[in-house]
DRENTIVEX-280030 format. One record per residue (C-alpha): residue in one letter; x, y, z. Coordinates in steps of 0.001 Angstrom, whole numbers, plus 500000, padded with zeros to 6 digits. Each point is the difference from the previous one (the first is absolute). Layout:
// DRENTIVEX-280030
resn,xx,yy,zz
A,X,Y,Z $
...
// end
This chain:
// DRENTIVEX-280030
resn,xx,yy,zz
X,711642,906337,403854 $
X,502786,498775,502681 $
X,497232,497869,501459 $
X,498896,498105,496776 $
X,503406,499560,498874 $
X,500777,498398,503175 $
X,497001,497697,499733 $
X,500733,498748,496754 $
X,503283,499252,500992 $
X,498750,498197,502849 $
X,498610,498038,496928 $
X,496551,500160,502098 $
X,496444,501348,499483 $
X,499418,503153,501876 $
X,496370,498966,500846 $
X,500808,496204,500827 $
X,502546,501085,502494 $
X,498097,500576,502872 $
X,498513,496224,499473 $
X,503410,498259,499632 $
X,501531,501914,503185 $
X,499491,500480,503193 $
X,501331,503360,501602 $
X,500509,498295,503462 $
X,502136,497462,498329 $
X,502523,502253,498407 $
X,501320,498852,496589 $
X,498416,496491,500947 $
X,497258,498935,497867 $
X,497305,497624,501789 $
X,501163,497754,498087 $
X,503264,499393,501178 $
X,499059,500643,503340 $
X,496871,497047,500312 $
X,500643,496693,501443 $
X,500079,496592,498174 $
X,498418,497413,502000 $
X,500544,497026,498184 $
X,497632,497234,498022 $
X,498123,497955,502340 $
X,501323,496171,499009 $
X,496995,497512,499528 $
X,500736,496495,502469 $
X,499990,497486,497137 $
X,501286,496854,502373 $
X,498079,500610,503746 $
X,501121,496769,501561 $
X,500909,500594,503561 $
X,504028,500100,499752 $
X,502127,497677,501893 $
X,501169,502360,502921 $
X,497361,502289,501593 $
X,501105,503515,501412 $
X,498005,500915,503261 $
X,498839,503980,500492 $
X,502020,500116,503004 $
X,503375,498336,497978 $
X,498918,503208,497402 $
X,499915,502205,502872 $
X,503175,498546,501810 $
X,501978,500544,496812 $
X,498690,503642,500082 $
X,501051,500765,503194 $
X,503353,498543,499820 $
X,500812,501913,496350 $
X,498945,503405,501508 $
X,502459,502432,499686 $
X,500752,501690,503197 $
X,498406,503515,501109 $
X,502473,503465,498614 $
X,500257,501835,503082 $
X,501759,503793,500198 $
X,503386,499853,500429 $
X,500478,501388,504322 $
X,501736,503411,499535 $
X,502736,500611,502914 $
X,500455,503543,500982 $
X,503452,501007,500876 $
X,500423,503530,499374 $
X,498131,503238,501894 $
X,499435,501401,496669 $
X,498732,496573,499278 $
X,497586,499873,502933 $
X,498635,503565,499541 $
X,499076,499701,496297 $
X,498107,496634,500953 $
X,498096,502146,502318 $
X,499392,502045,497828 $
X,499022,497870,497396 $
X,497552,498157,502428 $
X,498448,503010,501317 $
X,499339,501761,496177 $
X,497971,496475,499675 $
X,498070,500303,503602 $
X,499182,503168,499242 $
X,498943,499099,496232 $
X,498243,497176,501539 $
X,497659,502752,502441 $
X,499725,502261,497515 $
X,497898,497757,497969 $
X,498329,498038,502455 $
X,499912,502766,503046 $
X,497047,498126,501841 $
X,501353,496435,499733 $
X,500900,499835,503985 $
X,501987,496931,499337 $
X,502512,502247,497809 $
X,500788,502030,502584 $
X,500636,497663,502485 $
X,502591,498275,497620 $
X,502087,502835,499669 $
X,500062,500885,503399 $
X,501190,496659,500799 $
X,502523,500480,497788 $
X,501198,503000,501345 $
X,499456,498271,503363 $
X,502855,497613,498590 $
X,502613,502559,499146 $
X,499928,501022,503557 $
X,498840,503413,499054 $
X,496922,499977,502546 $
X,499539,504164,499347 $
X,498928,499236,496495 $
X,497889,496724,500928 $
X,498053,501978,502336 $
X,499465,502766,497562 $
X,498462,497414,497541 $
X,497575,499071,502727 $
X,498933,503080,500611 $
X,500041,501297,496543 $
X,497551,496708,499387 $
X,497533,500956,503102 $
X,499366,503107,498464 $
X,498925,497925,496940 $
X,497969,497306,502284 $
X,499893,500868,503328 $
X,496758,498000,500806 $
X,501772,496953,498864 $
X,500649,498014,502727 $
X,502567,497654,499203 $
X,502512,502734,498509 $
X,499579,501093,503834 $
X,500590,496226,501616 $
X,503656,499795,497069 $
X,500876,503953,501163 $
X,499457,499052,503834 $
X,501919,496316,499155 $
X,502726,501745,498534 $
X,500790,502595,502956 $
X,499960,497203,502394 $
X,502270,497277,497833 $
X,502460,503288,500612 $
X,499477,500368,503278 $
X,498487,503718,499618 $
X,497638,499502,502965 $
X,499000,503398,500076 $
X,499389,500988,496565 $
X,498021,496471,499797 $
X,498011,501230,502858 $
X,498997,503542,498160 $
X,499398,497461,497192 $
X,497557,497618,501488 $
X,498425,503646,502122 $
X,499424,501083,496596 $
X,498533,497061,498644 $
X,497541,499338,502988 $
X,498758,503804,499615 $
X,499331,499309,496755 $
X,498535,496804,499872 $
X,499083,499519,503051 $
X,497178,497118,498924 $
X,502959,497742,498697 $
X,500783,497508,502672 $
X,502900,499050,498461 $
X,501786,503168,500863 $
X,498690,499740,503593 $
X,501367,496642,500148 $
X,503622,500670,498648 $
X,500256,503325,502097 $
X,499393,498198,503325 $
X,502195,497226,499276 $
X,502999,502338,499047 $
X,499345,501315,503234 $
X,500579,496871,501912 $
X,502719,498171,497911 $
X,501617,504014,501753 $
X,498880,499038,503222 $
X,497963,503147,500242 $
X,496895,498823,501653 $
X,498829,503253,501285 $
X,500073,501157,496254 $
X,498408,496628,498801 $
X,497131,500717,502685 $
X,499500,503819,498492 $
X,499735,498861,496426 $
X,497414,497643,500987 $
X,497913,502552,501967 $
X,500526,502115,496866 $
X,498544,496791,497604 $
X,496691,499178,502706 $
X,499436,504325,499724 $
X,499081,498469,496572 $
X,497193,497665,501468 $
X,501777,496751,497971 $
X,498495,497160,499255 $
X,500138,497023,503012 $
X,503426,498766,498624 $
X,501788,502657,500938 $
X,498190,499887,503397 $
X,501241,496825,500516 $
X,503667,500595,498506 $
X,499965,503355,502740 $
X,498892,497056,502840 $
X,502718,497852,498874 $
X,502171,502273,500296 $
X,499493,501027,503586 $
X,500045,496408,501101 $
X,503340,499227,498305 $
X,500894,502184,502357 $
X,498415,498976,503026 $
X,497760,503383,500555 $
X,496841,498133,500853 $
X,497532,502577,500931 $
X,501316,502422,497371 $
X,498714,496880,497712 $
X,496381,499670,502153 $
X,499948,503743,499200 $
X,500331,499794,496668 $
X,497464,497528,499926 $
X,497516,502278,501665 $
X,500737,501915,497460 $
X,499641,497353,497359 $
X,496165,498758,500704 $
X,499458,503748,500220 $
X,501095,500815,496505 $
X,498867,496421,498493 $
X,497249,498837,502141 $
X,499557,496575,498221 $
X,499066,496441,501635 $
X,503911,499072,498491 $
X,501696,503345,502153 $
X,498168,498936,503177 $
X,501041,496435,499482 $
X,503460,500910,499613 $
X,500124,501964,503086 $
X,498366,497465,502160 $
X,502265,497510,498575 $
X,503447,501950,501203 $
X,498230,500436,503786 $
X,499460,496382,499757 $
X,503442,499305,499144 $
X,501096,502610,503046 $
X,497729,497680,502024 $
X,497887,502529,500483 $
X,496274,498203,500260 $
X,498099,503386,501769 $
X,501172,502310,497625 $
X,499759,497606,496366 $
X,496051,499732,501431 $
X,499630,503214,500531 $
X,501553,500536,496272 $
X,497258,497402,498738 $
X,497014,502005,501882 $
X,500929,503176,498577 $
X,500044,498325,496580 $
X,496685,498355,500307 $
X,497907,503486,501555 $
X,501768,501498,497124 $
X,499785,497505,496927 $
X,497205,497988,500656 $
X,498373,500781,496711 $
X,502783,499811,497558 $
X,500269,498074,497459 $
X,503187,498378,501126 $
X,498257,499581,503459 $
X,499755,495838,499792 $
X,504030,499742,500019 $
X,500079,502423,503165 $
X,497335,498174,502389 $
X,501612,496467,498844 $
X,503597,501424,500650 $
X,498208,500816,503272 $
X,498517,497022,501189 $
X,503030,498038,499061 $
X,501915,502472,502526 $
X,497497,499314,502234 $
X,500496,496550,499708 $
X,503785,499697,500394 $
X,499404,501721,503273 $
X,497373,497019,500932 $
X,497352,502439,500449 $
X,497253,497741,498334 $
X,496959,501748,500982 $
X,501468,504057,499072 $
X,501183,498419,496412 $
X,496165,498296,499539 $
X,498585,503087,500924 $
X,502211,501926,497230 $
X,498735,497603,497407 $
X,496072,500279,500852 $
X,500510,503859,499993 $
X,502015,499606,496618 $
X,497612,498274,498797 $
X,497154,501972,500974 $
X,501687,503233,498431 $
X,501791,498462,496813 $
X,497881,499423,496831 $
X,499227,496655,499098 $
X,501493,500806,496981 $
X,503517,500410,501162 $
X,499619,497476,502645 $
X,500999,496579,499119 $
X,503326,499938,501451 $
X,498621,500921,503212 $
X,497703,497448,499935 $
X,502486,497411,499087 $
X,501806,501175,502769 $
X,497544,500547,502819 $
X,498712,495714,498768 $
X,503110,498739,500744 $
X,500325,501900,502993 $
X,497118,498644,501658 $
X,500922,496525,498981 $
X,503490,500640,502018 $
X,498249,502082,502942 $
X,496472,499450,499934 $
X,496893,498787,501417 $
X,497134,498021,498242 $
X,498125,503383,500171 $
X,502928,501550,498390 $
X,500832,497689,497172 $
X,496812,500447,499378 $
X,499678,503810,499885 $
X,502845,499794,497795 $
X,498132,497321,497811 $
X,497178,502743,499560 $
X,502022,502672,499683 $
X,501659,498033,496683 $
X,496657,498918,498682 $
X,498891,504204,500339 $
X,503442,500737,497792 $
X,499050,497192,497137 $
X,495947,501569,500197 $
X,501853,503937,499706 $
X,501994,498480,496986 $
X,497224,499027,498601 $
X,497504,502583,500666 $
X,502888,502704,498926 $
X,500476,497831,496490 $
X,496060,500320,499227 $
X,498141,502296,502393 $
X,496747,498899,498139 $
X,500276,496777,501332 $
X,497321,499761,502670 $
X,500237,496397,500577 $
X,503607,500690,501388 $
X,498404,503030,502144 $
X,497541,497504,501150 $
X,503003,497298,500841 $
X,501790,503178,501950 $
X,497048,501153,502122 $
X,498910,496260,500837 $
X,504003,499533,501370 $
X,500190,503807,501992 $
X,496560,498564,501626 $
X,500828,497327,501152 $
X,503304,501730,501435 $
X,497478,502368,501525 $
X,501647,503593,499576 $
X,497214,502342,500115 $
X,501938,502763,498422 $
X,501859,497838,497420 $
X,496924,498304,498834 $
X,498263,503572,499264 $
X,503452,501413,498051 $
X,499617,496630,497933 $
X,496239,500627,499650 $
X,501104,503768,498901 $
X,501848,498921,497744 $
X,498245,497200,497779 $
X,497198,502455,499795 $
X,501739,502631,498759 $
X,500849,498163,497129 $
X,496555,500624,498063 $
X,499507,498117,496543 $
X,501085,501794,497117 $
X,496248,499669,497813 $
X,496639,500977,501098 $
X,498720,496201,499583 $
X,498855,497893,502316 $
X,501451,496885,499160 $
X,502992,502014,501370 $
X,498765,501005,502754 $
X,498479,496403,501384 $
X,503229,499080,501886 $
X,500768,503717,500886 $
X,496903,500338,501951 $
X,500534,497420,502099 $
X,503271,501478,501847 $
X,497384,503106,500488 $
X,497266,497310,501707 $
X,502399,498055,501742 $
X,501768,503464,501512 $
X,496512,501228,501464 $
X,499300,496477,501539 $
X,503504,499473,501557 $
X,499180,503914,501446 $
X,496859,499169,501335 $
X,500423,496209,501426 $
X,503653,499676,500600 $
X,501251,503860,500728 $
X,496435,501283,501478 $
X,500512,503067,498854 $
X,496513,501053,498630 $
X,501104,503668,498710 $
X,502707,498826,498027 $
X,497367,497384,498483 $
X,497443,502490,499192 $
X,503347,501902,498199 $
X,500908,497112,497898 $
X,496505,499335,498615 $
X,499410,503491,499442 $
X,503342,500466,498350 $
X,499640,496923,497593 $
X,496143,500844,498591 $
X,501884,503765,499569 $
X,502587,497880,497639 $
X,497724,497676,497852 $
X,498712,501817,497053 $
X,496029,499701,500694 $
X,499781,501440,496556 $
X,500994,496736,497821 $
X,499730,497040,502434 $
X,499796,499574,503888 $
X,500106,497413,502622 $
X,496938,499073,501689 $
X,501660,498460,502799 $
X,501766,503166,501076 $
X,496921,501606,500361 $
X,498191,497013,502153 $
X,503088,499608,502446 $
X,500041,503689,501086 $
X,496545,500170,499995 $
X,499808,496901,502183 $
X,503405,501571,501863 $
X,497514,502915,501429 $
X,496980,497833,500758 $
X,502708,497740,502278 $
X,500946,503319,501753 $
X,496032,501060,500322 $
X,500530,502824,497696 $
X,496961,499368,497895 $
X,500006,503341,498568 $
X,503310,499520,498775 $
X,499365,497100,498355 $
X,497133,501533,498242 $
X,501587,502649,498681 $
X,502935,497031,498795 $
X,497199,498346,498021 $
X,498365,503070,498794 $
X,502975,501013,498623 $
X,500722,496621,498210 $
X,496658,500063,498393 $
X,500140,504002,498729 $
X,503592,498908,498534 $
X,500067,497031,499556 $
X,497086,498188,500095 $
X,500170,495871,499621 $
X,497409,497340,500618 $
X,501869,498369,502962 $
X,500149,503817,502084 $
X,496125,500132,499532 $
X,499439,496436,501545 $
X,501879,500629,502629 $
X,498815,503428,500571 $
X,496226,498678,499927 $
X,501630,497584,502010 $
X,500587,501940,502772 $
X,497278,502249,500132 $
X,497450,496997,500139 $
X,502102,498495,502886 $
X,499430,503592,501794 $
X,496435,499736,498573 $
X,499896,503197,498524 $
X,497254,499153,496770 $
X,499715,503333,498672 $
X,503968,500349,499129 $
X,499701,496431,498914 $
X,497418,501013,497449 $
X,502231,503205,499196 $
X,502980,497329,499443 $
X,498085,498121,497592 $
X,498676,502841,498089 $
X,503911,501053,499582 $
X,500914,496251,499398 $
X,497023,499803,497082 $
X,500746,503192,498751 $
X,503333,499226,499164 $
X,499855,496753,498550 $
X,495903,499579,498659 $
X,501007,496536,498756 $
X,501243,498738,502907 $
X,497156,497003,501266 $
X,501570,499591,503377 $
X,499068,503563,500927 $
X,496575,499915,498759 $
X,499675,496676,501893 $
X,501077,500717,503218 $
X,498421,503341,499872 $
X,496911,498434,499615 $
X,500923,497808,502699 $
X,500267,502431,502281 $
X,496542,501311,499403 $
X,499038,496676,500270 $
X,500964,499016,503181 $
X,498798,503379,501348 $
X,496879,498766,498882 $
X,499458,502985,497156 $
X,498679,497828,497565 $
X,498734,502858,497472 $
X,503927,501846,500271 $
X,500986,496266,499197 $
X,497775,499664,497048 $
X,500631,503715,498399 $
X,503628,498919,500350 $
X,499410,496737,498423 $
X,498351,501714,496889 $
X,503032,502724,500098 $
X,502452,497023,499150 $
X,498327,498139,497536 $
X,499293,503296,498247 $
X,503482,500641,499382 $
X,501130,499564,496569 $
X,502937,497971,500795 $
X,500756,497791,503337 $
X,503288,497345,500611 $
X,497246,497465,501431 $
X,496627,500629,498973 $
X,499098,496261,500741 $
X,500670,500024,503362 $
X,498266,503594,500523 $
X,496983,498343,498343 $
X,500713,497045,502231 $
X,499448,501797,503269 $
X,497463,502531,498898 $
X,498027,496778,499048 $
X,500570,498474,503147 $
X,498881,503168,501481 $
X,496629,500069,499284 $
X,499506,496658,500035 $
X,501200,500360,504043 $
X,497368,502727,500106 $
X,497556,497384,498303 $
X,499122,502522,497491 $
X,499405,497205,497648 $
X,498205,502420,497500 $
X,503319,502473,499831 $
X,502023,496987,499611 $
X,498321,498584,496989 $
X,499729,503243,498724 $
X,503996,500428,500196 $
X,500490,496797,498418 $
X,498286,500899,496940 $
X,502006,503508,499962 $
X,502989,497902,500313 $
X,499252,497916,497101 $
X,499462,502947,498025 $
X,503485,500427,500798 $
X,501582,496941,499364 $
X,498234,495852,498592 $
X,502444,498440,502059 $
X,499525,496252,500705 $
X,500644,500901,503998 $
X,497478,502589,500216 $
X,497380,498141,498842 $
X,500623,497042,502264 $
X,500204,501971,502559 $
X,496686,501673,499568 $
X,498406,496393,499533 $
X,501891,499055,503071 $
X,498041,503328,501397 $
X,496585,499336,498855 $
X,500276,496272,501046 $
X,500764,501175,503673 $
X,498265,503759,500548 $
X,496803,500362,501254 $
X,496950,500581,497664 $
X,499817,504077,499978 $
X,501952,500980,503282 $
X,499766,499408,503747 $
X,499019,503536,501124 $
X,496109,501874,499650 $
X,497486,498591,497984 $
X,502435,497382,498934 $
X,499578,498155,503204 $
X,496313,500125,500252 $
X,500038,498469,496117 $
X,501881,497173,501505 $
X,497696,499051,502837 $
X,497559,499668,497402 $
X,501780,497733,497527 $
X,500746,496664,500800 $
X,503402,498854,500211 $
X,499538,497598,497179 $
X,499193,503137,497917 $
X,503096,501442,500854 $
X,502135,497493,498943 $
X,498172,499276,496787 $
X,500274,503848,499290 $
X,503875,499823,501014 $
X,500479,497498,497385 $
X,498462,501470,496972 $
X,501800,503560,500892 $
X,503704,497776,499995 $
X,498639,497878,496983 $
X,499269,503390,498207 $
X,503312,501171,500541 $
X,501825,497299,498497 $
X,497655,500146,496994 $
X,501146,503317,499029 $
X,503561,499389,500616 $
X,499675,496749,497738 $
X,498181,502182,497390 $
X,502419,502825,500242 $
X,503277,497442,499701 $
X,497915,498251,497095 $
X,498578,502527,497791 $
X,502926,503060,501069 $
X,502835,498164,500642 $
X,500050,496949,498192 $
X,503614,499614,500114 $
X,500174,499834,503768 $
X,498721,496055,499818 $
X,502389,499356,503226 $
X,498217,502747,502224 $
X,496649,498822,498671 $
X,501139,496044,500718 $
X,500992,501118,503552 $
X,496561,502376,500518 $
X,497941,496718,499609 $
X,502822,498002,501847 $
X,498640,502295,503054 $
X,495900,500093,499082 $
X,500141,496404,500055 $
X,501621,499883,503422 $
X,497146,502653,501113 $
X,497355,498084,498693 $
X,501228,496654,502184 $
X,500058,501776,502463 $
X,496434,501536,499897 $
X,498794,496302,500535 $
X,496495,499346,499232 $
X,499821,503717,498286 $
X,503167,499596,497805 $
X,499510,498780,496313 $
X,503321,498323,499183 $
X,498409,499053,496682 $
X,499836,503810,498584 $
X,503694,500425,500412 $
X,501364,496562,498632 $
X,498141,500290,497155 $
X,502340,503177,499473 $
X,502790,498057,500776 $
X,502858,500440,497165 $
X,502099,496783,499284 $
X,503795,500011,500158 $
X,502301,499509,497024 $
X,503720,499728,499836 $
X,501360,502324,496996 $
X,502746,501032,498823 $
X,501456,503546,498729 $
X,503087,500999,498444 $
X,502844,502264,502160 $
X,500993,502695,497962 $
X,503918,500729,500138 $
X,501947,503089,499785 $
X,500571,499726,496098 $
X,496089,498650,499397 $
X,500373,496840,499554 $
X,498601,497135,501417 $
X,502118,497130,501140 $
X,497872,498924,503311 $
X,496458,499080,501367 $
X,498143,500347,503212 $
X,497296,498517,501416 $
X,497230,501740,501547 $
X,496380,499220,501163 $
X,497016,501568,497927 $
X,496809,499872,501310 $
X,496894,499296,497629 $
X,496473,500748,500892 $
X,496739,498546,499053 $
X,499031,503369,498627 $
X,503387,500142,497814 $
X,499097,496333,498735 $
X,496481,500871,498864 $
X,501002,503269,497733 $
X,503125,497609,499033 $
X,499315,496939,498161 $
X,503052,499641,498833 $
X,500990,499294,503578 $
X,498159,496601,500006 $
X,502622,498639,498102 $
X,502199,500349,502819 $
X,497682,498791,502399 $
X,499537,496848,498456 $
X,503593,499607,499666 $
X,500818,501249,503443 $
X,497163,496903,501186 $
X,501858,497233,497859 $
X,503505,500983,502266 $
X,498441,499624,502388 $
X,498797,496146,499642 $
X,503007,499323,498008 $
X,502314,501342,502784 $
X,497717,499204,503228 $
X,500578,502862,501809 $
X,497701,501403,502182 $
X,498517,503791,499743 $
X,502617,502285,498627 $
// end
């Protein structure tokens, strides 16, 4: 009830209160309390105005009315009571301060600075301490607890500070650093020299080597320093360490003992990677003591135990050496030895690159390092091509070939020749492709060193993997130079057995039978080859079968492979050449009975006999190309073309008459080029032959006769 009456006399809704108030605001509506930013005013006249204000006038004028900053009132203490409640005061807030933020290190340190400025050191300490067991592996709160004892002048509770703070962080240099130099600002070397025995116990990094160094020399204790440097290169043996110790003998002016310094660092850091900066560090000592020939030395063994990788420098440096101090042999040494660091930059960018490897091994040989040209050799063929396809392999072969003949001509060394061949066919996969010429040079590698059993076994192996048609020539090759027939004939029986259709085998093969005068092996292999079902050449197998017999004057067998050849094939060279054959051949053979027929028949027989055999031949191959292949009017043009020449030369026997009357006439035609859409846009002109024949069943073709006759007055040409 007490609740609505007050309401109502609020002379509010209940329920639209909450809306229309805001309990943050108190008895402030939102309304009262909301800002009234006022109408933006619309430019009507925007004409520039006579006088123009500049931003930095606006910001001038700004400066100038700025009110000035409201700083605190300074409070003056003059009473005790005064004094102590300030303290007190300060110290409720300090402590406020940690209590909520207890890690914040920098808290701490400001209230024990202030304590530090009230003089009452007790407390300031206790802050420090009560803040190390908050963040004792913090080492700054350390570096302002030290700082503070020693702005007092409490040297020895600094010192247990800094003790402290080295035993517990003893990897924080900082510390180290301060600790030491406290020491000496006191004049306590002795102590200064025990804290830094304490820090090396710690095995620091070289910086505090060389701050411990320093330190001795500031104070004129020179071999305590060369025994901390012994020490130094012991703990750090780096190129840098060594350099730095040879450095402070040199500036002792001692030459013996900087070398020796140098030679210990090369035995024991000749193949790190920081090795380049030692040896040139080295010869340049070297060289400041004029000893010319000891610093070239150092930069030919440098360079003979530093990768070419990590070598340029050195090479830089070791050019321009030789240039100062050099020979013509030695500039030139150097010259090579640059031209081997651009070929290892390139062969280390693209290993694959055998025309680089090739450019590398051609400059090491002409250098003439026997044991440098094999490491380069190593390593180009170690790098093997990626696919198993010989067009990768082409180039990569020849590092193998060229390997084996530098062993064998240039090196002499036969065994590591017979290794290298025998280790590359190991590597070629046989399997999917192989290299011929491998095969052939080792093989020919053993018959040089009269091992022909070796080489046997090479080329037996070749053909059993990998058998190819150049390993069996040259195989066959050598056995017929050693005249061993029977593995020749073994060779060929492999070489036909593995590729049937290969002519040249069946050829030579018979060859060989030939010359050893086995004329019936030669024949049976004759009919082997042109019984195969398919050959690359049949035509020249024919050929020299052919020619065969008709060496052996079997006239007979000849004619009667002609007509199994044309049962074969109608070409327009076969049947020439078996008119060409009867026109020249004896009657029925040179050997038996044949030659006691001849002394019977006259000679004029003969040739009269000769003459109808050719002229029957070119009958039937005019019939065939008239009545079976019509079409073929060039052929059949170029058949009597070739009787005609026959029969002038048969003389007296020859009938030129038959064949002209045969004789087709010429005609220029024309014929329409198809295109690639099937249209025709063009002509060409081509020759047709017509025959008498053709114009008899034609009579339709007289019309063009006659008209091809009155051309021919009307133009006056001769024969077309």
């Amino acid at each position: 009830m007490a609740l609505t009456t007050r309401g109502g006399a609020g002379g509010g809704d209940p329920a639209k209160a909450p809306s229309a108030s805001d309990p943050s605001l108190g008895f402030l509506t939102k309304r009262d309390t909301e800002v009234k930013l006022p109408r933006a005013t619309r430019v009507k006249n925007k004409t520039p105005a006579p006088i123009q204000i500049t931003a930095e006038q606006i910001l001038r004028e700004a400066r100038e009315r700025q009110e000035p900053e409201i700083r605190p009132p300074k409070q003056k203490i003059t009473d005790p009571h005064e004094l102590s409640d300030y303290r007190l005061r300060k110290r409720k807030e300090f402590e406020d301060v940690i209590r909520r933020v207890r890690w914040s290190v920098s808290a701490w340190v400001k209230y024990a600075r202030w304590e530090e400025q009230q003089r009452d050191f007790a407390r300031a300490r206790s802050v420090y301490e009560r803040a190390l067991d908050v963040a004792h592996r913090d080492h700054t709160l350390w570096l302002k607890y030290a700082e503070f004892e020693m702005r007092n002048r409490f040297v020895n509770h600094a010192r247990n500070v800094w003790d402290r703070a080295v035993s517990l962080l003893p990897r924080v240099d900082q510390l180290w650093y301060k600790y030491i130099h406290m020491e000496e600002l006191l004049g306590a070397v002795a102590n200064a020299r025990q804290v830094f025995e304490r820090w090396m116990s710690w095995r620091p990094d070289t910086a505090g080597w060389n701050s411990y160094i320093k330190f001795e020399l500031r104070y004129g204790e020179v071999e305590r320093a060369r025994a901390i440097y012994e020490r130094f290169v012991a703990e750090h043996p780096r190129p840098d360490t060594f350099i730095r110790y040879a450095k402070f003998e040199m500036k002792l002016g001692e030459v013996e003992r900087a070398r020796r310094v140098y030679e210990r660092a090369a035995d024991l850091l000749a193949d790190d990677e920081d090795a380049e900066v030692l040896f040139v560090a080295f010869a340049e000592f070297e060289e400041r003591c004029r000893e010319v020939e000891r610093a070239r030395a150092i930069y030919k063994y440098a360079l003979d135990r530093v990768p070419k990788g990590r070598a340029e420098e050195l090479y830089r440096k070791f050019l321009a050496f030789e240039k100062q101090f050099g020979d013509r042999e030695g500039i030139e040494d150097a010259i090579v030895g640059k031209r081997r660091f651009q070929y290892e930059d390139e062969v280390r960018k693209n290993p694959l690159n055998y025309d680089s490897w090739f450019d590398y091994i051609r400059l090491e040989e002409s250098v003439g390092n026997k044991d440098r040209i094999r490491e380069v050799y190593e390593r180009a063929i170690a790098n093997v091509p990626p696919a198993e396809e010989k067009r990768y392999w082409q180039r990569y072969i020849y590092l193998w070939i060229n390997y084996a003949l530098y062993e064998e001509l240039d090196a002499q060394d036969r065994e590591r020749t017979r290794e290298v061949y025998k280790e590359c066919l190991r590597l070629i996969p046989h399997k999917k492709f192989t290299f011929a010429k491998m095969w052939l040079m080792a093989a020919q590698f053993e018959i040089r060193q009269r091992n022909l059993k070796a080489a046997r076994q090479i080329l037996g192996n070749a053909i059993g993997m990998a058998p190819k048609g150049k390993i069996f020539k040259k195989y066959i090759e050598i056995e017929l130079y050693l005249g061993n027939f029977d593995r020749c004939r073994t060779l060929y029986e492999k070489y036909i057995e593995w590729s049937p259709a290969n002519c040249y085998a069946w050829r030579k093969y018979a060859e060989l039978e030939k010359n050893l005068s086995e004329t019936d092996r030669a024949r049976s292999i004759y009919e082997l080859a042109i019984a195969q079902p398919a050959l690359d050449t049949p035509e020249v197998l024919w050929k020299e079968y052919l020619q065969f017999e008709i060496d052996e004057n079997e006239f007979e067998r000849t004619r009667q492979l002609y007509e199994r050849l044309l049962d074969r094939t109608k070409h327009l060279k076969v049947w020439i050449s078996y008119a060409e054959f009867e026109a020249s051949a004896g009657l029925g053979g040179e050997d038996g009975e044949d030659k006691e027929k001849k002394n019977e028949v006259s000679y004029q027989e003969q040739q009269m006999e000769r003459v109808q055999k050719c002229r029957a031949v070119f009958e039937r191959a005019f019939d065939y190309f008239r009545t079976s292949a019509p079409e073929l009017k060039e052929e059949r043009a170029m058949l009597l073309e070739e009787w005609l020449n026959k029969e002038v030369n048969f003389g007296d026997l020859g009938d030129v008459s038959l064949v002209q009357k045969k004789a087709p006439r010429k005609v220029k035609r024309k014929r329409p080029i198809p295109t690639e859409d099937g249209s025709t846009i063009a002509y060409e002109e081509y020759i047709d032959y017509i025959f008498p024949d053709e114009v008899a069943l034609a009579p339709n073709l007289k019309i063009l006769e006659a008209a091809y006759k009155w051309k021919k007055q009307k133009t006056g040409d001769g024969d077309e």
